[in-house]
VEXTORKOL-294160 format. One record per residue (C-alpha): residue in three letters; y, z, x. Coordinates in steps of 0.5 Angstrom, whole numbers, plus 500, padded with zeros to 3 digits. Example, Ala and Ser with C-alpha at 12.3 -4.5 7.8 and 13.67 -1.06 7.14 Angstrom:
<rs>
<resn = ALA; y = 491; z = 516; x = 525>
<resn = SER; y = 498; z = 514; x = 527>
</rs>
This chain:
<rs>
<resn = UNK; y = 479; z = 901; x = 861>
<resn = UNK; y = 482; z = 905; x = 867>
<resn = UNK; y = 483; z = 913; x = 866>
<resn = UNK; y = 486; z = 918; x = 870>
<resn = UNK; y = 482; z = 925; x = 870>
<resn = UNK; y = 485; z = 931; x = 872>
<resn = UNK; y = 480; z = 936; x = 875>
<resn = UNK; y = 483; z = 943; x = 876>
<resn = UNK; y = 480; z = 946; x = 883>
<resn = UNK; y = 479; z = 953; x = 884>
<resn = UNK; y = 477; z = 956; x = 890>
<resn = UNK; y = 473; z = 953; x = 896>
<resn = UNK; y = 474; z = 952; x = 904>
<resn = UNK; y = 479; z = 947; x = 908>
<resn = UNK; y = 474; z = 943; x = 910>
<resn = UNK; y = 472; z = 943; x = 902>
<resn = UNK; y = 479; z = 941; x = 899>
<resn = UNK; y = 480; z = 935; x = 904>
<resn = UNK; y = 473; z = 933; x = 902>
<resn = UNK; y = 475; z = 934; x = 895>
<resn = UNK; y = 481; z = 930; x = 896>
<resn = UNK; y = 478; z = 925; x = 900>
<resn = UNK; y = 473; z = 924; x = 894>
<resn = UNK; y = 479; z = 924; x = 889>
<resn = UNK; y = 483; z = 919; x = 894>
<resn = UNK; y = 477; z = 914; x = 894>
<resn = UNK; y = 477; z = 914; x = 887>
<resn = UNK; y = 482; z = 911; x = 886>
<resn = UNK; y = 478; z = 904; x = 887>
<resn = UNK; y = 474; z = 906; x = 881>
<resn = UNK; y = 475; z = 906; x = 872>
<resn = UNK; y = 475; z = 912; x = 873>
<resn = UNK; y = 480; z = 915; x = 878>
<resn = UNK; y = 480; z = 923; x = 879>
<resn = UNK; y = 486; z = 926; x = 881>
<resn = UNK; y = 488; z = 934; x = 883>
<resn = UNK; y = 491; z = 938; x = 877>
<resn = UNK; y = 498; z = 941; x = 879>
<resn = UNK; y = 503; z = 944; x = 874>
<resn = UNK; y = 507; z = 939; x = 875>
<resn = UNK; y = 501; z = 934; x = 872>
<resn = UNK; y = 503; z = 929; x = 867>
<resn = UNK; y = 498; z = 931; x = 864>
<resn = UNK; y = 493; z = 938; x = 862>
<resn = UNK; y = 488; z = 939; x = 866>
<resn = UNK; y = 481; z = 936; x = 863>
<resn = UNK; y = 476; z = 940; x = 868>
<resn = UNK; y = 475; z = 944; x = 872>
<resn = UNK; y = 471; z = 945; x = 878>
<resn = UNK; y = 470; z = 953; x = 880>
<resn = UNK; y = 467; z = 955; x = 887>
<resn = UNK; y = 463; z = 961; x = 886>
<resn = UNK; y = 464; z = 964; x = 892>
<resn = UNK; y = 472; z = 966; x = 889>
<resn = UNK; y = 473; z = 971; x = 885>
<resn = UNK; y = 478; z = 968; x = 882>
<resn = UNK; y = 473; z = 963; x = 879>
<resn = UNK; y = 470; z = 967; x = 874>
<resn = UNK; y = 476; z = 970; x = 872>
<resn = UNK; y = 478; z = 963; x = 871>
<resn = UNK; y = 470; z = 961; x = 868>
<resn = UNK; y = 471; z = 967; x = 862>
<resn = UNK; y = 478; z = 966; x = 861>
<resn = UNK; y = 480; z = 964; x = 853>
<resn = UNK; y = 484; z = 959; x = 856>
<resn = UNK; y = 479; z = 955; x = 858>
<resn = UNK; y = 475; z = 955; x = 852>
<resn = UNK; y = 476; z = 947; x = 850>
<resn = UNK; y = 475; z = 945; x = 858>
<resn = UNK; y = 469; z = 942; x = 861>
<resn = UNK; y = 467; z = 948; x = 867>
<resn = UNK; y = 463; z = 946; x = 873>
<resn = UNK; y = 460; z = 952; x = 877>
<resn = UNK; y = 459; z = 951; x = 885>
<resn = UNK; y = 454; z = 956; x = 887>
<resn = UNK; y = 449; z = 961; x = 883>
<resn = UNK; y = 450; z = 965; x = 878>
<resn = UNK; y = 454; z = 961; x = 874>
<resn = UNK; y = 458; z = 964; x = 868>
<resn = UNK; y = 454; z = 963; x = 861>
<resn = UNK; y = 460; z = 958; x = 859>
<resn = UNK; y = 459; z = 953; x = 865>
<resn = UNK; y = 458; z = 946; x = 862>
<resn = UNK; y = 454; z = 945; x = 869>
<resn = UNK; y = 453; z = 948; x = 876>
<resn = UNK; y = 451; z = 945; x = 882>
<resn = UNK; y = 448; z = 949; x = 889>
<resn = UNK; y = 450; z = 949; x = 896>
<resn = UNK; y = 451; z = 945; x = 901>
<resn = UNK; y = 455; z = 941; x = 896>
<resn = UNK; y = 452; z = 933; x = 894>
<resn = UNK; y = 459; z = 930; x = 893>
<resn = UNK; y = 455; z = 925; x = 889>
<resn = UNK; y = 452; z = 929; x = 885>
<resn = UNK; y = 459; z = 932; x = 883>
<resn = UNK; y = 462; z = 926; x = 882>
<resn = UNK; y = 455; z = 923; x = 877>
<resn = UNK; y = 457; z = 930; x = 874>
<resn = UNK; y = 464; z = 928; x = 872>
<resn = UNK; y = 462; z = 921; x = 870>
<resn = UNK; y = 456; z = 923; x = 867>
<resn = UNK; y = 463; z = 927; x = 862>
<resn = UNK; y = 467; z = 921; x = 862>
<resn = UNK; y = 464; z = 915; x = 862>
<resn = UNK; y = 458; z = 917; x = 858>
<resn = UNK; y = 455; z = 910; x = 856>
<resn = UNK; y = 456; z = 908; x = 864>
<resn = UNK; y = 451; z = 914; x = 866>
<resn = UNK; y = 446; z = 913; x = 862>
<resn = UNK; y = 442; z = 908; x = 865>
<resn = UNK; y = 439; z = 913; x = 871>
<resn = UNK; y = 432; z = 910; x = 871>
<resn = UNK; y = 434; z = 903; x = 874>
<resn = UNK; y = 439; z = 906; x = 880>
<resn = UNK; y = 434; z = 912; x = 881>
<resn = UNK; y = 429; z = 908; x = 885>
<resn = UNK; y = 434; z = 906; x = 891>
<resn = UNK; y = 438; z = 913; x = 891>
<resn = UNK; y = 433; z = 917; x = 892>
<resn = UNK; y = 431; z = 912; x = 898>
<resn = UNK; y = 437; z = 912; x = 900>
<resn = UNK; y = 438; z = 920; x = 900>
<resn = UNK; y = 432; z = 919; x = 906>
<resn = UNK; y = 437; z = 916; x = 910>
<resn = UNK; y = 439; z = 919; x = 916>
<resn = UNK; y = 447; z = 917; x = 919>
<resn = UNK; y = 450; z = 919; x = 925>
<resn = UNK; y = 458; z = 919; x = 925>
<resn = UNK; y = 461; z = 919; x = 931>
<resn = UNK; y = 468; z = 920; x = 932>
<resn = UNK; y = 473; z = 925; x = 936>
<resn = UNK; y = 477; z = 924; x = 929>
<resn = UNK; y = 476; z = 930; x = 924>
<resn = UNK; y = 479; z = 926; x = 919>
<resn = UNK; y = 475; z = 920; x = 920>
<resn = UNK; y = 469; z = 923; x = 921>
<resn = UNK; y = 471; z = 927; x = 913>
<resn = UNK; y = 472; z = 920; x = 911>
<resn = UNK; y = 466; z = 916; x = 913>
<resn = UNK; y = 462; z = 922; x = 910>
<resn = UNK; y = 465; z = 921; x = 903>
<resn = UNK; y = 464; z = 914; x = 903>
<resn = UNK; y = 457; z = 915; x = 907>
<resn = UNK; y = 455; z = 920; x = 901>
<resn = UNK; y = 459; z = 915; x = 895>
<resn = UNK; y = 452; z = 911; x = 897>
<resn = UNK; y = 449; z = 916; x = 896>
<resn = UNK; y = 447; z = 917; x = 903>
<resn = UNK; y = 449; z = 925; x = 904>
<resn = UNK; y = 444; z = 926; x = 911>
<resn = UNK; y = 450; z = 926; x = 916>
<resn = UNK; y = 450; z = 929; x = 923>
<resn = UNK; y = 458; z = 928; x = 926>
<resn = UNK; y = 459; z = 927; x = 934>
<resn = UNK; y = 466; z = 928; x = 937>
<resn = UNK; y = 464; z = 925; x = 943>
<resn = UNK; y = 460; z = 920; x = 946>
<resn = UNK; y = 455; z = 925; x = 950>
<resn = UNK; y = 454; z = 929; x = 944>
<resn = UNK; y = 451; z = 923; x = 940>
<resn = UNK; y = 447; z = 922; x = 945>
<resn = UNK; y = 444; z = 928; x = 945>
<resn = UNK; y = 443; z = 928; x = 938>
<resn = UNK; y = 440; z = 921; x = 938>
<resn = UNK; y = 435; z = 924; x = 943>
<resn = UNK; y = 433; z = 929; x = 938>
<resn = UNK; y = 433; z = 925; x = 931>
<resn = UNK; y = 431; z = 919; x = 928>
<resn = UNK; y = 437; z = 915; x = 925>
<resn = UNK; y = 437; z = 910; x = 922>
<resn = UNK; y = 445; z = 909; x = 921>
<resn = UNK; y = 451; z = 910; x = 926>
<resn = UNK; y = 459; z = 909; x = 925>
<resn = UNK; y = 462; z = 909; x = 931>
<resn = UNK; y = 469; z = 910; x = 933>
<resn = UNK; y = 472; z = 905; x = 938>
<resn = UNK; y = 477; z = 909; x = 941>
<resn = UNK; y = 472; z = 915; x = 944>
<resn = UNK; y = 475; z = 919; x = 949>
<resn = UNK; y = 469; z = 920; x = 954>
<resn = UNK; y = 466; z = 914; x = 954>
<resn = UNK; y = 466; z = 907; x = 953>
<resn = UNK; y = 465; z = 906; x = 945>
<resn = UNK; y = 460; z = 899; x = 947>
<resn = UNK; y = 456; z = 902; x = 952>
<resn = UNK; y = 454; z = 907; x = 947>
<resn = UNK; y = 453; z = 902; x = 942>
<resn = UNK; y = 447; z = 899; x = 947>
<resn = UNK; y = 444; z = 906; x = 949>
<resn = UNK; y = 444; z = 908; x = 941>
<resn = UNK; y = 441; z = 901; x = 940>
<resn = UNK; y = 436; z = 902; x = 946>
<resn = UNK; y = 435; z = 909; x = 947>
<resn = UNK; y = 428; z = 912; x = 946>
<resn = UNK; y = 430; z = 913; x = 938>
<resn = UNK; y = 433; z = 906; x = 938>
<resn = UNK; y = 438; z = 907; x = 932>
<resn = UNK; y = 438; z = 899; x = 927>
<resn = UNK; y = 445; z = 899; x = 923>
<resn = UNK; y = 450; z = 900; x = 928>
<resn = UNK; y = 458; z = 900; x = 926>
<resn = UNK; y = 464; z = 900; x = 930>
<resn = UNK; y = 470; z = 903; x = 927>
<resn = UNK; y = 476; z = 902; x = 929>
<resn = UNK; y = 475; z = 895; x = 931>
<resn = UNK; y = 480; z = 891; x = 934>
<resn = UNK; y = 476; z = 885; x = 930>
<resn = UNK; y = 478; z = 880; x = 937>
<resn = UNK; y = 474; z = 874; x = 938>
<resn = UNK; y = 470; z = 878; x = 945>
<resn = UNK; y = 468; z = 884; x = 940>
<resn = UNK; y = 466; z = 879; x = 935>
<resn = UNK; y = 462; z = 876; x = 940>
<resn = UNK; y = 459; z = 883; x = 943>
<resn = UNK; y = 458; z = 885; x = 936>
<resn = UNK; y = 455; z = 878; x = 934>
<resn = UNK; y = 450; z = 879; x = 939>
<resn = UNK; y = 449; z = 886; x = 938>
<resn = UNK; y = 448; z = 886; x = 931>
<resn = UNK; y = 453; z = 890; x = 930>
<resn = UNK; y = 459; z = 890; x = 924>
<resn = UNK; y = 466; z = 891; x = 926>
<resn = UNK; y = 470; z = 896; x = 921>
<resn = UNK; y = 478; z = 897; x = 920>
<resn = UNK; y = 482; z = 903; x = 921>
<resn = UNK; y = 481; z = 906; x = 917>
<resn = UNK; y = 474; z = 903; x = 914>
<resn = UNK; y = 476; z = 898; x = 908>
<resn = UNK; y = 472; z = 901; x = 903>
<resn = UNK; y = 469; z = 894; x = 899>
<resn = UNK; y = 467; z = 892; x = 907>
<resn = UNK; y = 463; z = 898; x = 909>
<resn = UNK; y = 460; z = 898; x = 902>
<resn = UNK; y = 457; z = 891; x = 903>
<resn = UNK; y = 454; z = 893; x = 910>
<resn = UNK; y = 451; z = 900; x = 908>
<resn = UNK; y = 449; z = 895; x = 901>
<resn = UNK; y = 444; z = 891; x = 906>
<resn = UNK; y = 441; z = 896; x = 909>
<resn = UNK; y = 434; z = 897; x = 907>
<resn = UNK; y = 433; z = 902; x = 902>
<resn = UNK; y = 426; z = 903; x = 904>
<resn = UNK; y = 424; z = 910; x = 907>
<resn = UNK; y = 427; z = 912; x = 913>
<resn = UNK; y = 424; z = 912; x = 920>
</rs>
């Protein structure tokens, strides 16, 4: 049966709170749906999240208002009343596991089964590339929902070349609609470069019948404005899960 959750959000950067926002939005697809906790909520507040790195925090972790509410604690030092705790860099999925390890305890429990892949997964490398913000926030959370959380972002065609000379990659998401150079001409340096990269995306993507033929020929997927979720879940679901490199 579907359930709503509302998490109530203390602290963290702008940056954090559009991940964090990305991550609740994606949750929406899910059994599980997560929603920021505001007073006007039809509901109270079941969780917390509490950066540790704000004051407010740890007024909010030892006030007796919380005492029926499930605290999640980012950063050290946690308060003694913390259910759990987390360290930076946040591992979105390490929270959202957190959360549905609490809601849905009996889908959690089979860990043993899923940990081989994960942790295959977690070796990975992506490179987003994208002069969107946004986009690249997007593609990150969706990335790391997959548990692949190693992820460079580029805002430009030369910086993804620069940073494909660099490092070994074994996924990239490229935006169709670059500023500095050609999106397919990219595609083919990434794919043939001195560190050639094996899973190649385009986002985007017109889906005309000449993209679908350079993509056909290029071995490359092509991905909507914004990225249909299910789509980019079944191409990162063929990528081989082996160690990287």
């Amino acid at each position: 049966m579907a359930q709503r959750i509302y998490v109530k959000v203390i602290g963290f950067s702008d940056e954090e709170r559009h991940m964090l926002n990305t991550v609740f939005r994606l949750s929406e697809q899910c059994r599980t749906m997560y929603q920021l906790w505001t007073p006007q909520a039809a509901e109270p507040a079941r969780v917390a999240l509490l950066d540790g790195q704000s004051w407010e925090a740890r007024v909010e972790a030892e006030s007796p208002l919380h005492a029926g509410m499930r605290l999640l604690w980012i950063g050290p030092n946690a308060p003694a009343g913390v259910w759990r705790s987390f360290q930076r860099p946040i591992a979105w999925p390490e929270i959202v596991g957190g959360l549905d390890a609490l809601f849905e305890p009996g889908a959690a429990q089979p860990a043993a089964a899923a940990a081989e892949p994960e942790s295959a997964m977690a070796r990975k490398h992506a490179l987003i590339v994208s002069a969107d913000r946004g986009e690249r926030l997007y593609l990150r959370a969706r990335l790391a929902l997959a548990r692949l959380t190693q992820a460079d972002e580029a805002e430009t065609g030369s910086h993804a070349m620069e940073l494909a000379r660099s490092k070994q990659y074994d996924v990239a998401l490229v935006d169709a609609g670059l500023d500095d150079m050609d999106a397919w001409a990219l595609l083919s340096r990434l794919r043939g470069g001195r560190r050639p990269i094996p899973h190649l995306a385009l986002t985007k993507a017109a889906r005309s019948m000449a993209e679908r033929l350079k993509a056909w020929h290029g071995s490359t997927a092509l991905l909507e404005d914004p990225p249909d979720p299910e789509r980019l879940d079944a191409w990162l679901s063929r990528i081989e899960v082996g160690p990287a490199g």
